[in-house]
C-alpha positions, 0 to 999 in steps of 0.5 A, a space after each residue: 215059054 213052055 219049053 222053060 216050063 217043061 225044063 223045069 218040070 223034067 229038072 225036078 223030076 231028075 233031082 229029086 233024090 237030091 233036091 226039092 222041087 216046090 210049087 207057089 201060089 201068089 196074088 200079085 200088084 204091080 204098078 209102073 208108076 204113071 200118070 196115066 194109070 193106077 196099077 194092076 191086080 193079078 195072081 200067078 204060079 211058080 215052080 221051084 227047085 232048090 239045089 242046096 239049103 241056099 240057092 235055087 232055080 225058078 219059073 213061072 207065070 204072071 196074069 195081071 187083069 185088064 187096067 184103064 190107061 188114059 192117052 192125049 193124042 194130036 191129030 195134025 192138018 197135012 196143009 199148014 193153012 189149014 186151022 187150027 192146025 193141031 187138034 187133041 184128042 183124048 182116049 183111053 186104053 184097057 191093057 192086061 199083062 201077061 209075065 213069063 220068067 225064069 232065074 236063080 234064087 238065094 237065101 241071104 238068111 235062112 234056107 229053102 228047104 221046108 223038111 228042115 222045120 226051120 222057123 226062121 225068118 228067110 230073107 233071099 234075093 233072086 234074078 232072072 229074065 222074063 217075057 212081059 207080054 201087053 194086050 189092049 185095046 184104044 178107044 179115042 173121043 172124037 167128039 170133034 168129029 175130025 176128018 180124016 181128010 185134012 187130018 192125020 190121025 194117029 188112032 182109029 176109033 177103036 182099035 186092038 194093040 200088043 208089045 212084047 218085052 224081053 226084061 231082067 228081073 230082080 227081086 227081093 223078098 221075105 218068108 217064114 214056115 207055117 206049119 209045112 207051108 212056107 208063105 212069102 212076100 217079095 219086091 220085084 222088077 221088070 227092067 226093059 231090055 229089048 222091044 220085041 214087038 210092037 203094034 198100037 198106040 205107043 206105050 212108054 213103059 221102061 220098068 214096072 215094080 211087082 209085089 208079090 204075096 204067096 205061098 209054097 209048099 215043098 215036094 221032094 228030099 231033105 238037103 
């Protein structure tokens, strides 16, 4: 992922006689909707180069803050005549995100450029693909006091997981120009497209919505 960032760095560097390169700031929400949990706050950083009035180039980086998830596990006797021969077993897990992404942008209405002083209303759409990287550690409630003997059970005491996702990600958001500062607010996807890794407890996650709040402010030529 640092190669994305240095790419973008260097490419903002060689264009900016002809283009602009801008930074973002944002705090960020997101949210996969489950019942086992309530969401995630986070903040991030983005850096931006626009290639013409309507379209651009983008990456960045997303941390989302550490977040409870509940977990209802079995633990099942390896004898079939053992009783009962199914226990359940509740526990909990503390998960964090980590986002990294690249893609295109484009302004359905209004442009990029924050030298043009323009005060309309932008709205743009934007695609790209990400890295959604999860951390966490499980903590189970043995109350019961299982063995692990007669029992298979599917998560120690306490123990630490990760996942990696490759995802796409489309968007879609609003800005307008305050001053020389552009602020912006933006609905995001993660759409899961390839397990790249995996350890843990099992996380079924196969999309994740973002809402993003920020600002942006530009560096660079007028178009």
């Amino acid at each position: 992922m640092r190669n994305i960032f240095l790419i973008l760095l260097c490419t903002g560097a060689v264009t900016s006689l002809h283009a602009q390169f801008n930074v973002g700031l944002q705090g960020s929400y997101m949210n996969n909707f489950t019942n086992e949990n309530t969401g995630h706050f986070g903040f991030g950083i983005r850096g931006e180069v626009g290639l013409s009035q309507e379209f651009a180039i983008q990456g960045g980086v997303n941390y989302f803050f550490p977040s409870d998830y509940s977990h209802e596990f079995e633990a099942i006797a390896y004898v079939s005549t053992t009783t009962p021969n199914v226990i359940p077993i509740l526990g909990n897990s503390k998960l964090s995100y980590t986002n990294y992404y690249i893609g295109a942008k484009y302004y359905l209405k209004g442009s990029h450029s924050t030298f043009k002083k323009n005060s309309e209303t932008a709205v743009y759409i934007a695609g790209g693909v990400g890295v959604l990287a999860g951390g966490f550690e499980t903590t189970a409630n043995l109350t019961n006091n299982i063995s692990r003997d007669l029992y298979e059970v599917p998560v120690k005491d306490t123990q630490l997981g990760a996942f990696t996702y490759l995802t796409f990600n489309p968007s879609i958001g609003v800005e307008k120009l305050f001053g020389s500062i552009y602020l912006y607010s933006e609905f995001k996807a993660y759409l899961k497209v390839y397990e790249a890794s995996r350890s843990g407890v099992d996380f079924p996650i196969p999309y994740v919505f973002n809402l993003n709040v920020g600002m942006r402010f530009g560096f660079g030529a007028d178009y």
